[in-house]
Each structure stands twice: as C-alpha cells, then as structure tokens.
C-alpha positions as CSV (number, residue, x, y, z in Angstrom):
1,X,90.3,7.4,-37.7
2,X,91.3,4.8,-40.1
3,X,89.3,3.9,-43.9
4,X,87.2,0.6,-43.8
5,X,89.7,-0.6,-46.2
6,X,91.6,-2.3,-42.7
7,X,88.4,-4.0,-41.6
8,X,87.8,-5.3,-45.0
9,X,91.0,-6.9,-45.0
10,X,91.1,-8.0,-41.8
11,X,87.8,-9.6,-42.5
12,X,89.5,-11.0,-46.1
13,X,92.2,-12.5,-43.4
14,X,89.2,-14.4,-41.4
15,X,89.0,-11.8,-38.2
16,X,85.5,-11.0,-37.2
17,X,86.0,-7.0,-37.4
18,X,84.0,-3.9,-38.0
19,X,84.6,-0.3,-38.9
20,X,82.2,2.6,-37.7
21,X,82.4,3.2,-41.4
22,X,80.7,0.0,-42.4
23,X,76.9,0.8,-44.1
24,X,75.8,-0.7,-41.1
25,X,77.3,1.0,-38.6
26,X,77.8,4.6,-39.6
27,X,75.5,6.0,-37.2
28,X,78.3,5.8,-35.1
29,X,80.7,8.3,-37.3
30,X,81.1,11.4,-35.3
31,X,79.3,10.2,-32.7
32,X,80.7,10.9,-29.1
33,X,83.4,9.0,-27.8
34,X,80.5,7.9,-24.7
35,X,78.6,6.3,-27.5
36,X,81.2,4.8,-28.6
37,X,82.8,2.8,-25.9
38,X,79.1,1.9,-24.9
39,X,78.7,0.7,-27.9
40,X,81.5,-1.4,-28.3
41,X,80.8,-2.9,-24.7
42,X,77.1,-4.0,-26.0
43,X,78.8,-5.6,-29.3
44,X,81.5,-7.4,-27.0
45,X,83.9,-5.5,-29.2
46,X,87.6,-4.7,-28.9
47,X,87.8,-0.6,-29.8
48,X,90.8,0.8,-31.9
49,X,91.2,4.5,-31.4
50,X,94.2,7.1,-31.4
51,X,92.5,8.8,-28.7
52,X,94.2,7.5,-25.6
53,X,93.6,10.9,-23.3
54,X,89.4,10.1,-23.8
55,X,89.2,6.5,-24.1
56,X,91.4,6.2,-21.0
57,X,89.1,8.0,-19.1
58,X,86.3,6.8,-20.6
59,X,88.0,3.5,-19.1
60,X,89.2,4.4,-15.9
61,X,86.3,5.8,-14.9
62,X,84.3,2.3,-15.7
63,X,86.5,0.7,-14.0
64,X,86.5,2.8,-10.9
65,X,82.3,1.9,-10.7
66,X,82.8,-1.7,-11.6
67,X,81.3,-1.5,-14.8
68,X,82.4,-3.1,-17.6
69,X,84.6,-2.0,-20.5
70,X,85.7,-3.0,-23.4
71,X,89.1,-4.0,-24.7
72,X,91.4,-1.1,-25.8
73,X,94.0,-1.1,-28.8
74,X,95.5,2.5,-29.0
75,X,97.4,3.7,-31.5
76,X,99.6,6.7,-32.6
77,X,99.6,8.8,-35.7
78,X,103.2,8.5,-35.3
79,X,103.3,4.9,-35.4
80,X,100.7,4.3,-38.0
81,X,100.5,8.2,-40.0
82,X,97.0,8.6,-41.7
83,X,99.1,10.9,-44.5
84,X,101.4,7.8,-45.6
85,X,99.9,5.5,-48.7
86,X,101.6,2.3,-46.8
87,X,99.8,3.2,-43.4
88,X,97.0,1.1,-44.0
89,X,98.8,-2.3,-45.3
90,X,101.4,-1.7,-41.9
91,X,98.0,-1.2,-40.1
92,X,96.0,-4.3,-40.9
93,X,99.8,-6.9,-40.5
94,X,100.0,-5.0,-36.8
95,X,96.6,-5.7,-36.0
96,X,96.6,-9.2,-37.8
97,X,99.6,-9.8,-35.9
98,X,97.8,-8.6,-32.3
99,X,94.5,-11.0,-33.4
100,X,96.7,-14.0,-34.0
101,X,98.8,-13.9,-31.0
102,X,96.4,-11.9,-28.4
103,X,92.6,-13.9,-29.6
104,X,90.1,-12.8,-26.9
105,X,92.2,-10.4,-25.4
106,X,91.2,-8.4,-22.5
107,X,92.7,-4.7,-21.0
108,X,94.5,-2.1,-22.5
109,X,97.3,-2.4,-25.3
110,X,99.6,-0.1,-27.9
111,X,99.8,-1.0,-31.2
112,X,103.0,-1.4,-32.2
113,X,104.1,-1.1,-36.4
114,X,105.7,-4.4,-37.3
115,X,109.3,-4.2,-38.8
C-alpha cells in the first residue's frame, strides 16, 4: 500500500525491512492477502497493511487452530493518507519509532502518526 521508498529508508536507518515492492519480492504484489500472511509467517516477518477487516481474520482464524501468525502493524489512510507528499517521511519516523521501542515485537498493533 505504501512505495518502497519507506523500506529503503528504514533500511538507510539500520532496520532489517522489506517491501513487496522490492525486485526481489514482487511476486508478492497483488497477490492474495492468504499468500501474504503465509508468507510473512515463513520469513519471520512483521506485516504492515491498512487492511485490518482481512488481516484480522486472516489472524484470528490462525489463532483459533493454533497456528502461527505473524506480527501485525495496521494502519489507516487517515492516519498516514497515501495522497499527502509528507505521508511517507511521517510513515517511516512512526515505524522507526515502533522498531526502536517495540524490537521483536509480537501481536497486533495501530500505527499511530508521531506529532
């Protein structure tokens, strides 16, 4: 949802980060939001997505079978709007912030814009 200009800058800020728009990881654009989450379990990745109805139950449901998930950073277009020039410099300091205060985190969070 989000140009690969934030990983690349999170990556420029030392964080160990990929986008599904990466070379190497673009057979996941458009690719169903099953693949996804499956895929980010088998990379032991955290998954940022806007889509909290699907990824939720994507996540309750893996939950409910005792499989594993992976870690879940939702945001809004409201809180971070994909028409706005500054969106992706707010972006990457809320996620920098979240990676320097939560490392490793587990669960479900909200992204939050920092002031």
């Amino acid at each position: 949802m989000y140009p690969a200009a934030v990983a690349e800058q999170l990556r420029a800020r030392g964080h160990d980060v990929i986008s599904l728009h990466d070379p190497d990881h673009r057979s996941l654009e458009g690719a169903p939001d099953d693949e996804v989450f499956v895929a980010a379990i088998a990379s032991k990745r955290a998954l940022v997505t806007e889509n909290v109805a699907d990824f939720r139950r994507l996540e309750a449901d893996a939950l409910a079978k005792g499989e594993p998930c992976p870690s879940l950073v939702f945001t809004t277009n409201r809180q971070f709007p994909r028409g706005n020039a500054a969106t992706v410099g707010r972006f990457v300091l809320a996620l920098d912030a979240l990676l320097l205060m939560k490392p490793g985190f587990t669960g479900a969070t909200f992204l939050k814009a920092t002031p």
